[in-house]
C-alpha positions as CSV (number, residue, x, y, z in Angstrom):
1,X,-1.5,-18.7,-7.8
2,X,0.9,-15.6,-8.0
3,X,3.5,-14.8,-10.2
4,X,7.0,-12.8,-10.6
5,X,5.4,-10.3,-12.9
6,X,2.1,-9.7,-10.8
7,X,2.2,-6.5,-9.1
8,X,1.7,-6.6,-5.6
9,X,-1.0,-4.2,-5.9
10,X,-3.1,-6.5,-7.6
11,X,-3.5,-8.6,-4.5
12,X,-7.1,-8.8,-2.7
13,X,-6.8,-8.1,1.1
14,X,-9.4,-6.6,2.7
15,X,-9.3,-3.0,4.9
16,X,-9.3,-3.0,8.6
17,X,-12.9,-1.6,9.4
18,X,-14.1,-4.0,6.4
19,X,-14.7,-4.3,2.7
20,X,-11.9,-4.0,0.0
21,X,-8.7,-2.5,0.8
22,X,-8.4,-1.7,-2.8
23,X,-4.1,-1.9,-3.0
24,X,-4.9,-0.5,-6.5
25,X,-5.9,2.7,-5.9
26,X,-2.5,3.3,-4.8
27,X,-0.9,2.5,-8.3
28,X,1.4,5.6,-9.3
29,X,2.5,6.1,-5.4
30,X,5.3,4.8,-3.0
31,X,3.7,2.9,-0.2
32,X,5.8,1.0,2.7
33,X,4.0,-2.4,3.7
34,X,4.4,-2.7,7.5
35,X,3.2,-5.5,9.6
36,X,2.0,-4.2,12.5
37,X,1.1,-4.4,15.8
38,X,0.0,-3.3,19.1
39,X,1.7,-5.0,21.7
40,X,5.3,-5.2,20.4
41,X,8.9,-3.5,21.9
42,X,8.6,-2.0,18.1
43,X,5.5,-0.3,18.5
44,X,6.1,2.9,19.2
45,X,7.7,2.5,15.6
46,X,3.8,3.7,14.7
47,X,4.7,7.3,15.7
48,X,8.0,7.1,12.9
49,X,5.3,5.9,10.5
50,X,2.6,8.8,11.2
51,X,5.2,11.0,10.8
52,X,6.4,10.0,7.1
53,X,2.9,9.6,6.0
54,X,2.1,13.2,7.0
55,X,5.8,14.4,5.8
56,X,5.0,12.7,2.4
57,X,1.6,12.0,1.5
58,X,0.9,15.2,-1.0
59,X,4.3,13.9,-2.5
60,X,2.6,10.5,-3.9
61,X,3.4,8.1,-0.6
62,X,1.5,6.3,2.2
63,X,1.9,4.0,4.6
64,X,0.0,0.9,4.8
65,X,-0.1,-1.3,8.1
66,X,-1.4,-4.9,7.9
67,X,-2.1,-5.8,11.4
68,X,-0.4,-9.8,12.4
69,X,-0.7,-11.6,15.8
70,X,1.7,-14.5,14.9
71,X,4.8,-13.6,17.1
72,X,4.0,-14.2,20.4
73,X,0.6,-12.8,20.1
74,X,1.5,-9.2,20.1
75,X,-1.7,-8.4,18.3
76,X,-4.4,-10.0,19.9
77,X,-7.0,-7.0,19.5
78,X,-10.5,-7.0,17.3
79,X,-10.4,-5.0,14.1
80,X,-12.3,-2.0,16.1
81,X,-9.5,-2.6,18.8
82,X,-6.7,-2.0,16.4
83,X,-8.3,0.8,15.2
84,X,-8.9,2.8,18.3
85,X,-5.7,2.2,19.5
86,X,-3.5,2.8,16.5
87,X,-5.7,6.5,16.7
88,X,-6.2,6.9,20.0
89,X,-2.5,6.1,21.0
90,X,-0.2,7.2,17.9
91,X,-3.1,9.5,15.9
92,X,-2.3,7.1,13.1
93,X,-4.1,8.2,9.6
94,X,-2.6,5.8,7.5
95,X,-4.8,2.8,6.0
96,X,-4.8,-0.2,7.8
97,X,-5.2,-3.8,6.7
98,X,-7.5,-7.1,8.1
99,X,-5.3,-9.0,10.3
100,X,-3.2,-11.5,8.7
101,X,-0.5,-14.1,8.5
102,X,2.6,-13.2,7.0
103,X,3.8,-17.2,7.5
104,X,3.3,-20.0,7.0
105,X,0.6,-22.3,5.3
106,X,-1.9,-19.2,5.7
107,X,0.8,-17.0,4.5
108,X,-1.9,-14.1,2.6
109,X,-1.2,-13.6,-1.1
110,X,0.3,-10.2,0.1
111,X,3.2,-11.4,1.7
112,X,3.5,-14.4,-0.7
113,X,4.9,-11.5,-3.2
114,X,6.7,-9.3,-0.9
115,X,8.8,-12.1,1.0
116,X,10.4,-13.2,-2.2
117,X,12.5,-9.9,-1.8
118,X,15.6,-9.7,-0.1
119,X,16.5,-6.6,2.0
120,X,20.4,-5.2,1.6
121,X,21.7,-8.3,4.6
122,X,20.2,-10.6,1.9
123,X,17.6,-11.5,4.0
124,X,14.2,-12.9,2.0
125,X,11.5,-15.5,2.8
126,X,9.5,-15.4,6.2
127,X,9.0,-12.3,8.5
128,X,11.2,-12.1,11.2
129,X,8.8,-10.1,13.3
130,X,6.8,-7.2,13.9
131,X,7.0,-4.3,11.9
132,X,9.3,-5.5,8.9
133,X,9.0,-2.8,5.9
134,X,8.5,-3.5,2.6
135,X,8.8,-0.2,0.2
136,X,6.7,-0.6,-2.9
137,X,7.4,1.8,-5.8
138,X,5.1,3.8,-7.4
139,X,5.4,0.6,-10.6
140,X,3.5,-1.7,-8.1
141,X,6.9,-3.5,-7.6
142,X,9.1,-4.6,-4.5
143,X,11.8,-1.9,-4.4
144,X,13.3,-2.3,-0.6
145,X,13.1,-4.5,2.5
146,X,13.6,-3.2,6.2
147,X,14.6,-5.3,9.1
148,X,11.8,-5.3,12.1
149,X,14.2,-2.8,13.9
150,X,15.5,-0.6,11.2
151,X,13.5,2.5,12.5
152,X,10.7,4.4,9.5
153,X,12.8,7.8,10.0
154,X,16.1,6.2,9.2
155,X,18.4,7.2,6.9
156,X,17.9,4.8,4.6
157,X,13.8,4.1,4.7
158,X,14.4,7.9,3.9
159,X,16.2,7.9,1.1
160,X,14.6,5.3,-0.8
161,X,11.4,7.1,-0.4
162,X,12.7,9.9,-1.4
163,X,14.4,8.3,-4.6
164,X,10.8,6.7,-5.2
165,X,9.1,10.2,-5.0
166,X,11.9,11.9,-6.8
């Protein structure tokens, strides 16, 4: 059982290529919580992402995609599928997640904490779909939501990691 309190960070999930993903070693850094995936009108949203982990990475800040084939199958792919095309297609460096649900009864304990947050519509509770952003500050704790098409180089994804990192 979660709490309120728990840090999101403390969760168990497991990396994309296997073993631990290890959210804790990421404790003292921004990170934005995507749900990814490969077959989606949002994915070229992965080349946005690259480009703020490479912008902002030596400032304390990563991105981290968890991979989720719940709306309309979108990401059918194996773990060494993902993988090669997330490189091969968008050169993506980031850390990637196991595939996961992000509703419903086999919601993962990840998205059990972050969907309690509202983003600035007031939105909370279930994903909506594909590549909705969740910015964790460096405290371990839900500090901004993203709708699925609010772009990663917006002006606001921006500025709140900027006011994470300053």
């Amino acid at each position: 059982m979660t709490t309120d309190n728990a840090s999101v960070l403390d969760v168990d999930i497991d990396a994309l290529q296997g073993g631990s993903a290890d959210l804790g070693q990421y404790r003292g850094r921004a990170v934005l919580v995507v749900n990814v995936a490969s077959r989606c009108g949002y994915t070229p949203q992965y080349a946005g992402l690259e480009r703020l982990q490479e912008r902002y990475a030596a400032q304390g800040f990563t991105v981290l995609g968890v991979p989720c084939n719940q709306f309309l199958g979108q990401e059918p792919g194996s773990s060494e599928e993902i993988a090669e095309f997330c490189s091969a297609t968008y050169g993506v460096t980031f850390p990637l997640t196991e595939k996961v649900e992000v509703n419903g009864d086999g919601r993962h304990a990840l998205y059990e904490r972050l969907t309690g947050f509202a983003d600035d519509e007031g939105h909370s509770g279930d994903i909506r779909w594909n590549f909705e952003k969740f910015l964790i500050g460096r405290d371990g704790t839900v500090v901004a939501r993203f709708a699925p098409k609010t772009e990663p180089e917006s002006a606001e994804v921006v500025s709140a990691i900027e006011k994470q990192l300053g």
